[in-house]
C-alpha positions as CSV (number, residue, x, y, z in Angstrom):
1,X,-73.8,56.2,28.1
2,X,-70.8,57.7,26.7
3,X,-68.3,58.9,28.4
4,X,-65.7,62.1,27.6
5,X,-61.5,62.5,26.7
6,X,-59.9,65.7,28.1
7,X,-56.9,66.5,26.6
8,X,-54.9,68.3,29.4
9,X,-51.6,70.1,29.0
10,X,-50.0,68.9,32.5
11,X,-47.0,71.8,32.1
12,X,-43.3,71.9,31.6
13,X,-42.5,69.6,35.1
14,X,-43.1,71.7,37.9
15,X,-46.3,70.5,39.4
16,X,-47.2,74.0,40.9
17,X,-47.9,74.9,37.1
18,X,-50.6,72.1,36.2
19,X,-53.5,75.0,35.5
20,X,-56.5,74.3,38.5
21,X,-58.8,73.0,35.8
22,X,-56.5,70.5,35.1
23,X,-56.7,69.2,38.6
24,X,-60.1,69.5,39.0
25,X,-60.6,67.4,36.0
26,X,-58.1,64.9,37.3
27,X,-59.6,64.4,40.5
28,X,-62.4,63.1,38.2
29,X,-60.4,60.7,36.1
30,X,-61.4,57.2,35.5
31,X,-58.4,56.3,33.0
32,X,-55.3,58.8,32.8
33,X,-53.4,58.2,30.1
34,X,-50.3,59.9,30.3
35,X,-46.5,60.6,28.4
36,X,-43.4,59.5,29.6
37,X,-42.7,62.7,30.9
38,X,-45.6,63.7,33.3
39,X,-44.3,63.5,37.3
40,X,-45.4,61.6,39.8
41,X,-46.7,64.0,41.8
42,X,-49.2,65.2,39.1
43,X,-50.0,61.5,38.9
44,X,-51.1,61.8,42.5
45,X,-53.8,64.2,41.4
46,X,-56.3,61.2,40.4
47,X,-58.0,59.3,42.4
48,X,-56.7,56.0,43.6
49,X,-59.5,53.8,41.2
50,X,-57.9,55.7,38.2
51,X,-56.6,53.3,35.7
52,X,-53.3,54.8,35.0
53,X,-51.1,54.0,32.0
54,X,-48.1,55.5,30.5
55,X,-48.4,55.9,27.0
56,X,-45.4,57.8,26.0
57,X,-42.3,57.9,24.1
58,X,-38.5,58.7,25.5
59,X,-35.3,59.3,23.4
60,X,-37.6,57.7,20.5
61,X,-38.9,54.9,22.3
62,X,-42.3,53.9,22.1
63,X,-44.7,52.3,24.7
64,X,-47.4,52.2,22.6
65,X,-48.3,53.8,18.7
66,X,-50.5,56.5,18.2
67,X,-53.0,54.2,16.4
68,X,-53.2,52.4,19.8
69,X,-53.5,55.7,21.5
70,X,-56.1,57.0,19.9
71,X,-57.9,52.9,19.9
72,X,-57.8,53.7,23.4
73,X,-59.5,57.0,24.2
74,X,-62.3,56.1,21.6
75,X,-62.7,52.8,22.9
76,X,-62.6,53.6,27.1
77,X,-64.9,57.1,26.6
78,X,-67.1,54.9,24.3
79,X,-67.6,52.5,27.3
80,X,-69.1,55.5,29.7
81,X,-65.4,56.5,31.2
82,X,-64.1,60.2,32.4
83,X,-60.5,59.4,30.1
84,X,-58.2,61.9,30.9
85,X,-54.8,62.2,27.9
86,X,-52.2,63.8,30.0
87,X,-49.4,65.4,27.9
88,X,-46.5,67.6,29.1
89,X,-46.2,71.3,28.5
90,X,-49.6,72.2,26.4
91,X,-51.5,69.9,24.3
92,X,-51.2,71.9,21.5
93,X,-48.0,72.3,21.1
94,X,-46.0,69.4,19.3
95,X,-48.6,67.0,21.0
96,X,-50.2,65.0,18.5
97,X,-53.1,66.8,19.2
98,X,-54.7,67.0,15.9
99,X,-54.4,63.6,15.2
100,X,-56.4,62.5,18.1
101,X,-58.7,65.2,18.0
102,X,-59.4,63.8,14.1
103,X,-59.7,60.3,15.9
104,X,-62.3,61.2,18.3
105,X,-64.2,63.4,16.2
106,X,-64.6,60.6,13.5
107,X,-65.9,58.4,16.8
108,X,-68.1,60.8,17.8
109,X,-66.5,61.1,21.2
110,X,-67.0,64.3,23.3
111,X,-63.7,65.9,23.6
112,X,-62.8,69.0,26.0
113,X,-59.0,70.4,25.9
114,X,-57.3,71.9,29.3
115,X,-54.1,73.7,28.3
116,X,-51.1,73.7,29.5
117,X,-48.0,75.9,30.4
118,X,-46.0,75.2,27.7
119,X,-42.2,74.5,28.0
120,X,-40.9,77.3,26.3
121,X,-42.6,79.3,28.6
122,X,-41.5,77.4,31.6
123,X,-37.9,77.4,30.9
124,X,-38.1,81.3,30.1
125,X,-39.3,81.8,33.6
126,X,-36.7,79.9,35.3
127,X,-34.5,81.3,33.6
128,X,-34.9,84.8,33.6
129,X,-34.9,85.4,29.6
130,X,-37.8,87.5,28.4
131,X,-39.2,86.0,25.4
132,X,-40.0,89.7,23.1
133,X,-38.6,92.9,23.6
134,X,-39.9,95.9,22.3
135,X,-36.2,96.5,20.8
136,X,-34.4,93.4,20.3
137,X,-37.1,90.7,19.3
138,X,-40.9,91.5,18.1
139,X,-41.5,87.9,17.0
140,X,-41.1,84.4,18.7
141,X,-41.1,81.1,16.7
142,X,-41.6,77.6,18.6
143,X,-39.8,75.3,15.9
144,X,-39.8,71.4,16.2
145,X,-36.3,69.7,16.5
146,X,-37.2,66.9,14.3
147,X,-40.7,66.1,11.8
148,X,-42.4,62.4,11.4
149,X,-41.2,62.8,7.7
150,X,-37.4,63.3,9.3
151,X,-36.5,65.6,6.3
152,X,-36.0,69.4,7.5
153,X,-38.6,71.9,5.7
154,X,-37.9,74.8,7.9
155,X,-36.8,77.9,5.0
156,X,-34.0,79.1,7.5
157,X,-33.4,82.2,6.0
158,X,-37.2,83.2,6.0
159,X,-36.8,82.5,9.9
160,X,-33.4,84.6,10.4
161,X,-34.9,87.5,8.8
162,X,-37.8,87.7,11.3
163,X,-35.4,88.5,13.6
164,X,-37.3,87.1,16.1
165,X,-36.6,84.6,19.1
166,X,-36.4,81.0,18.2
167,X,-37.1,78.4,20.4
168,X,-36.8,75.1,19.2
169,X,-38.2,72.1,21.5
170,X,-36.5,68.3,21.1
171,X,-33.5,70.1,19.3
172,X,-31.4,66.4,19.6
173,X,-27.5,66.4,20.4
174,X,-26.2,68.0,16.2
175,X,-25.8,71.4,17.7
176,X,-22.8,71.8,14.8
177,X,-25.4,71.2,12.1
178,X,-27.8,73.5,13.5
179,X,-25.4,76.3,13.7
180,X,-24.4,75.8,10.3
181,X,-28.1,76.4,9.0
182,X,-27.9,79.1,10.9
183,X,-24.8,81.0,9.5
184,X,-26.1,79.9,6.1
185,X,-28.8,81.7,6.3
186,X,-27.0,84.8,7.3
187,X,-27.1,84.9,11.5
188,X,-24.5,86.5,13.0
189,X,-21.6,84.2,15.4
190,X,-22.5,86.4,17.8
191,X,-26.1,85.5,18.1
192,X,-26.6,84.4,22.2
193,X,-27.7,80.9,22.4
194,X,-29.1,78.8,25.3
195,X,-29.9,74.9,26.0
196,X,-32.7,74.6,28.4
197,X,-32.6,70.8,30.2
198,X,-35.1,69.7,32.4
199,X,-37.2,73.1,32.8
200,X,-38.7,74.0,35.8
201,X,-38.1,71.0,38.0
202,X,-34.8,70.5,40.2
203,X,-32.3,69.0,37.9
204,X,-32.9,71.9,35.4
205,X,-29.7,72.7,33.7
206,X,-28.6,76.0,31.6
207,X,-25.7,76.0,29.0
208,X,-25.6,79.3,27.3
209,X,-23.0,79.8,24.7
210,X,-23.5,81.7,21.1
211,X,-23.5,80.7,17.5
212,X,-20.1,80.4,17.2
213,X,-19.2,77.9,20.0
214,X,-22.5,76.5,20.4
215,X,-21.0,72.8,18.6
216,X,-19.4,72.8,21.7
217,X,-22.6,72.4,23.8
218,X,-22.2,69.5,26.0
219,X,-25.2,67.0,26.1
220,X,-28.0,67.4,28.8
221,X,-30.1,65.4,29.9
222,X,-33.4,65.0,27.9
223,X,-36.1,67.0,27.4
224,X,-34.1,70.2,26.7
225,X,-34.5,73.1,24.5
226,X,-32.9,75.8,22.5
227,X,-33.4,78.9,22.6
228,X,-31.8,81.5,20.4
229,X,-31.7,85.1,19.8
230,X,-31.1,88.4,21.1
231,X,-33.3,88.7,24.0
232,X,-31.0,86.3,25.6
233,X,-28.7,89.8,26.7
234,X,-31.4,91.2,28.5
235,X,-31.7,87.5,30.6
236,X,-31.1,87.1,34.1
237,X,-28.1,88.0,36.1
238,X,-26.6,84.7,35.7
239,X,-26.3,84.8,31.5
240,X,-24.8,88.7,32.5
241,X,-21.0,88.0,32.1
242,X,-19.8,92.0,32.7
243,X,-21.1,91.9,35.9
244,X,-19.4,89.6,37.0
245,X,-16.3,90.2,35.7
246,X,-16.1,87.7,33.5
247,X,-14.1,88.2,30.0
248,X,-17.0,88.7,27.4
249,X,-15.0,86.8,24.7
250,X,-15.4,83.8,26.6
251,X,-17.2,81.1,24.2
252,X,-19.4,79.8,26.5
253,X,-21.5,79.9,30.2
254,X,-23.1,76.7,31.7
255,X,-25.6,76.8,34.8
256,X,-26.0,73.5,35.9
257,X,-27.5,72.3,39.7
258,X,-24.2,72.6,42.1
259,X,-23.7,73.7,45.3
260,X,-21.2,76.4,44.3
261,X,-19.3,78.1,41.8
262,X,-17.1,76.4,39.5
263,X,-14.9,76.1,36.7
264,X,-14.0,73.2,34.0
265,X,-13.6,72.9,30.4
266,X,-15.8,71.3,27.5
267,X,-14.7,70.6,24.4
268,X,-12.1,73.1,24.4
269,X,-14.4,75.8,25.3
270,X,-14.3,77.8,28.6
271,X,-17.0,77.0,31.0
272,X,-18.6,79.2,33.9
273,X,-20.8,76.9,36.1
274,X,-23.0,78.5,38.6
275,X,-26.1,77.1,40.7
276,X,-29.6,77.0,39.2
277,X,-32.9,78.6,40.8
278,X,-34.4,76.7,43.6
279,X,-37.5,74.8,43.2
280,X,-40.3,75.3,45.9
281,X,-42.7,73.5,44.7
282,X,-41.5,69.9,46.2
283,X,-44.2,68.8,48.4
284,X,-46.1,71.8,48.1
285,X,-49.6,71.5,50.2
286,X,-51.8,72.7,47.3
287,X,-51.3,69.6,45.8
288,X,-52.5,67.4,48.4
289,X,-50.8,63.9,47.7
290,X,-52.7,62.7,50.9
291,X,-56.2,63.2,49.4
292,X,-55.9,63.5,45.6
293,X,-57.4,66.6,46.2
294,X,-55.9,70.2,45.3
295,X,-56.4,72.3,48.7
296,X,-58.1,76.0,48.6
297,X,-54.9,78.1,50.1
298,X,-55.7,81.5,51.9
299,X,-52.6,83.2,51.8
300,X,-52.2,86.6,53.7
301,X,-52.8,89.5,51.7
302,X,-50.1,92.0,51.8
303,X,-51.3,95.5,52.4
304,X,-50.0,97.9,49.7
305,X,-48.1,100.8,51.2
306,X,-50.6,103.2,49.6
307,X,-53.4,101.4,51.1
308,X,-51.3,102.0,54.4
309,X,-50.7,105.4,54.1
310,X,-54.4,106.7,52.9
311,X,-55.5,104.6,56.2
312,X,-53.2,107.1,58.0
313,X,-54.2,110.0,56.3
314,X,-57.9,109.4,56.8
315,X,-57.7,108.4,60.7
316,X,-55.6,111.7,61.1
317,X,-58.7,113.8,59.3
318,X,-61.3,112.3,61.6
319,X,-59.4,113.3,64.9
């Protein structure tokens, strides 16, 4: 009997945004195979005979190749096992995907793929910054930091004239080299800019600075992202320096995880620090770490005030 490989998207780090398919299909789990960067309290989702391995890469650093990888999936569904490849954010985004989809497909292995909330869109949530707008940005571009070739074949000046909203996911720490490829291809200094670190879960850092200053980024902690473009002035209050009174010639904002308000320097460049979101998710009781088992909530529906009011209404008419 042959068994079957999910490849599940387990989301940007926040475990309240593993998709419910994904859960249900890691209650199931015989093997998990995981990357570096899935939490442990996803990892509490299978059930305790789950083998469970970690298979991924940090800062460059492989466990395991992805010759290995893909040995393993064809090998363990071959054998009759439920093999679960957990990968963060979605599956099909910078994940490898293809080349074990082309692995198992030569094998004739059954394959299903669970997406994922990717971490783009993770770190736009937390952070308040809408994507598209209908009058700043009409296109957004995921771009990938660094390619297995290492050379760079992105046609920059193709990208700048999209005008859209780049986000660019394992950008590395040469933020001076980026910029210039940017200005080279004709973006303004001005051009907002933001370094996402640790979306979503409750280290997250923000740094957002512009084109100009953004060489003076400071380096968080890994995974982070960048995120450029003009939909970055219609963000959340904390990237709004007017309203705050805060000079808008300052070269750059950083929202990092303290208890209060701050100020410092980096690099030369002026630095607001304020507190990041809080994170509710911690311990959350949908996610069951007792059982393994997601629980059904039944949370209280909130009457509308409409609903309220026509309920008035309609009691008065019968009287």
């Amino acid at each position: 009997m042959t068994g079957k490989v999910y490849l599940v998207g387990a989301g940007p780090g926040d475990p309240e945004l593993l998709t419910l398919k994904a859960a249900r299909v890691l209650k199931h789990a015989d093997v998990v195979l995981h990357d570096d960067l899935v939490g442990e309290e996803i990892l509490r989702l299978a059930p305790a005979h789950a083998d469970i391995r970690n298979v991924g890469k940090r800062c460059g650093k492989k466990n395991i190749s992805q010759e290995e990888i893909n040995f393993l999936m064809v090998t363990l569904a071959g054998s009759g096992l439920q093999v679960i490849r957990l990968k963060g954010g979605d599956p099909l985004i910078f994940g490898r995907i293809a080349e074990e989809i082309a692995a198992l497909r030569k094998a004739n292995i059954e394959f299903e793929i669970v997406p994922g909330i990717t971490a783009a869109l993770g770190a736009a949530s937390t952070a308040q910054i809408p994507l598209t707008h209908r009058h700043a940005s009409h296109a957004l571009v995921f771009l990938a930091g660094h390619t297995a070739s290492g050379d760079d074949p992105t046609n920059w000046r193709a990208l700048v004239s999209l005008g859209a909203t780049v986000v660019a996911y394992m950008p590395g720490h040469d933020y001076s080299n980026i910029a210039r490829k940017l200005r080279s291809a004709g973006l303004s200094d001005e051009t907002p800019c933001a370094i996402i670190s640790r979306a979503t879960t409750s280290d997250e850092q923000v740094f957002s600075s512009n084109i100009e200053n953004l060489e003076n980024a400071p380096h968080l902690p890994a995974p982070t992202l960048l995120v450029i473009g003009e939909v970055l002035r219609h963000a959340g209050h904390r990237f709004s320096l007017q309203e705050i009174g805060w000079p808008t010639s300052t070269p750059a904002v950083a929202l990092q995880t303290q208890s209060e308000l701050s100020f410092g320097s980096s690099v030369g460049a002026s630095v607001f620090v304020a507190t990041a979101p809080c994170r509710l998710s911690r311990g959350h009781p949908a996610l069951a770490a007792d059982t393994g088992t997601p629980r059904r909530q039944h949370p209280q529906r909130r009457r509308h005030p409409m609903s309220v009011e026509h309920e008035r209404r309609r009691e008065e008419q019968e009287v």
